[in-house]
C-alpha positions as CSV (number, residue, x, y, z in Angstrom):
1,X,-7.5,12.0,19.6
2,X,-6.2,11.6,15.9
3,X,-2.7,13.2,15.4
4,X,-0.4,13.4,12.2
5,X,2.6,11.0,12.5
6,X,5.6,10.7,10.2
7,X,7.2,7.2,9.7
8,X,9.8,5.0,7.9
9,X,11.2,1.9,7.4
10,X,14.9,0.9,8.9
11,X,16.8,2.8,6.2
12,X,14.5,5.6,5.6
13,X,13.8,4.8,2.0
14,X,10.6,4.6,2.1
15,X,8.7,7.4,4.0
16,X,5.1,8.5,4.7
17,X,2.6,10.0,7.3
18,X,-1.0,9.3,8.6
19,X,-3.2,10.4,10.7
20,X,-4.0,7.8,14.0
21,X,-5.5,7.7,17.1
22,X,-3.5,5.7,19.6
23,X,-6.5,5.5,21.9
24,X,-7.8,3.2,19.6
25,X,-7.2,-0.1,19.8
26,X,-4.1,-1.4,17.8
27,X,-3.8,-5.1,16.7
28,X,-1.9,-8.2,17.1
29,X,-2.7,-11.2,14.8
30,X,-1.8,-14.8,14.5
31,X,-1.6,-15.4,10.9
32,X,1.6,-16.7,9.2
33,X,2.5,-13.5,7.7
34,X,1.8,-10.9,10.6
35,X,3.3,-14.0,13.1
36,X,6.3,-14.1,11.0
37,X,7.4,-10.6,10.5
38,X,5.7,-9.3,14.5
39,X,3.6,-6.8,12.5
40,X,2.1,-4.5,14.9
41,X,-0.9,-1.7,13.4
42,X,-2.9,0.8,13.7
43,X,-5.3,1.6,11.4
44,X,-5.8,4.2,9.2
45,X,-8.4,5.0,6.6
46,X,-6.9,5.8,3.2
47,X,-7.7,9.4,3.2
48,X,-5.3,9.1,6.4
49,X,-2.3,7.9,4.9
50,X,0.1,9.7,2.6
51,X,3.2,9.0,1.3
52,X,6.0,11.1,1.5
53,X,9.0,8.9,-0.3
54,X,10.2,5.9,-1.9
55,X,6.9,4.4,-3.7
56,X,9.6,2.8,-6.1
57,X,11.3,1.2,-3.4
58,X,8.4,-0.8,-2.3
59,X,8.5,-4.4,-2.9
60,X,4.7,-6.1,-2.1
61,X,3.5,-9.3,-1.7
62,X,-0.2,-10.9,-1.7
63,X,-0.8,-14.2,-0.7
64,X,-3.7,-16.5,-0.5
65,X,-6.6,-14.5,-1.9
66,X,-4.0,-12.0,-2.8
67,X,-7.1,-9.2,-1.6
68,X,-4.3,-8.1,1.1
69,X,-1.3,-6.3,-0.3
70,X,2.0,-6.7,2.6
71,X,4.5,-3.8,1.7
72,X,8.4,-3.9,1.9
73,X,11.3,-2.0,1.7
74,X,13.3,-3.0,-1.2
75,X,16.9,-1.9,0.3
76,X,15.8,-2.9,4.1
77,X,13.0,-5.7,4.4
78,X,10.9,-3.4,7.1
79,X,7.1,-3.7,6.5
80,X,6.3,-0.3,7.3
81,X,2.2,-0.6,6.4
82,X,0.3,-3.0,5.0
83,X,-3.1,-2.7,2.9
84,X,-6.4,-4.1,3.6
85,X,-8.6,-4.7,0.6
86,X,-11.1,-6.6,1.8
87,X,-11.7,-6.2,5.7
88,X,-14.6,-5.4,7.8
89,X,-14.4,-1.8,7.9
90,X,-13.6,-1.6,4.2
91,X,-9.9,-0.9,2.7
92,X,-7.5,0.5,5.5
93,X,-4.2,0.7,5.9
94,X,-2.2,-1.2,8.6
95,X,0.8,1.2,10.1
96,X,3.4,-0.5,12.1
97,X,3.4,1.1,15.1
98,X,7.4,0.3,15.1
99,X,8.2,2.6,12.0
100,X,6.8,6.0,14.1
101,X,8.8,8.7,14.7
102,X,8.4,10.0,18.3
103,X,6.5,7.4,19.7
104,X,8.5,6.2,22.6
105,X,8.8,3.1,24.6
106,X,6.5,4.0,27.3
107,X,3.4,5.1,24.9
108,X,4.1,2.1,23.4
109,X,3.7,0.1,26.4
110,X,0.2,1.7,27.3
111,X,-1.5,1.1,23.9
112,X,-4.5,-1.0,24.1
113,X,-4.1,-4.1,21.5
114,X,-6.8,-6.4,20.3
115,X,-5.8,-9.9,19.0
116,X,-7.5,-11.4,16.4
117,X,-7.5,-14.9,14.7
118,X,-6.2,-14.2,11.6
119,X,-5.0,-17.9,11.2
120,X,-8.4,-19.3,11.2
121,X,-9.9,-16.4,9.6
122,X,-12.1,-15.6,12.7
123,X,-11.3,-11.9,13.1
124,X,-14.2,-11.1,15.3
125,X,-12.7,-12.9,18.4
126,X,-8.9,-13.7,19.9
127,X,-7.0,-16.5,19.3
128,X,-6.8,-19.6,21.6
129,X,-3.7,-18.6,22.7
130,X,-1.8,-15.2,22.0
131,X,0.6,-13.9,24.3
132,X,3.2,-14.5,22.1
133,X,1.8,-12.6,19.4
């Protein structure tokens, strides 16, 4: 069931809410970026996400194709969200499921995540190996 939930990075700079449904599957990828930084999303569709505060304190960062946009906080370094451009399902935002408010522990620990090869661009199946990730 979708729900309305409010987020932020570490410092609380930069703050915004969307609507997700954490019975859908949340995602785990190997590529450099989301490997580096342990990004953990759930999606949302744009009409979904809203920010709330701190648009000026975002720093972002393309690479490669530059068609995905990663977001930071300027003050912190949190990648709260990230933006899709160019994905299967169209644009989308990627939430980190770490900057939710009220989300504890134990939901956490019962979401279902689906792990995608982002390294060798094959997002339709899992990577070779991924329990790291």
């Amino acid at each position: 069931m979708r729900k309305t939930y409010r987020g932020s990075c570490h410092c609380g700079a930069v703050r915004f809410e969307a609507d997700l449904d954490l019975g859908e599957p949340t995602f785990r990828c190997n590529c450099s970026i989301c490997r580096r930084t342990r990004f953990w999303p759930a999606v949302a569709m744009p009409e979904e996400f809203r920010m709330l505060a701190g648009e000026g304190e975002l720093t972002k960062y393309a690479f490669g194709s530059g068609k995905n946009h990663h977001f930071f906080c300027r003050r912190c370094g949190v990648r709260a969200f990230g933006v899709g451009n160019d994905t299967p399902i169209g644009r989308m935002y990627g939430v980190n499921l770490g900057c939710l408010e009220g989300v504890g522990e134990e939901e956490l620990s019962r979401l279902r995540i689906t792990y995608v090869d982002g390294l060798h661009d094959r997002w339709d199946r899992p990577p070779e190996f991924g329990s790291h990730l």
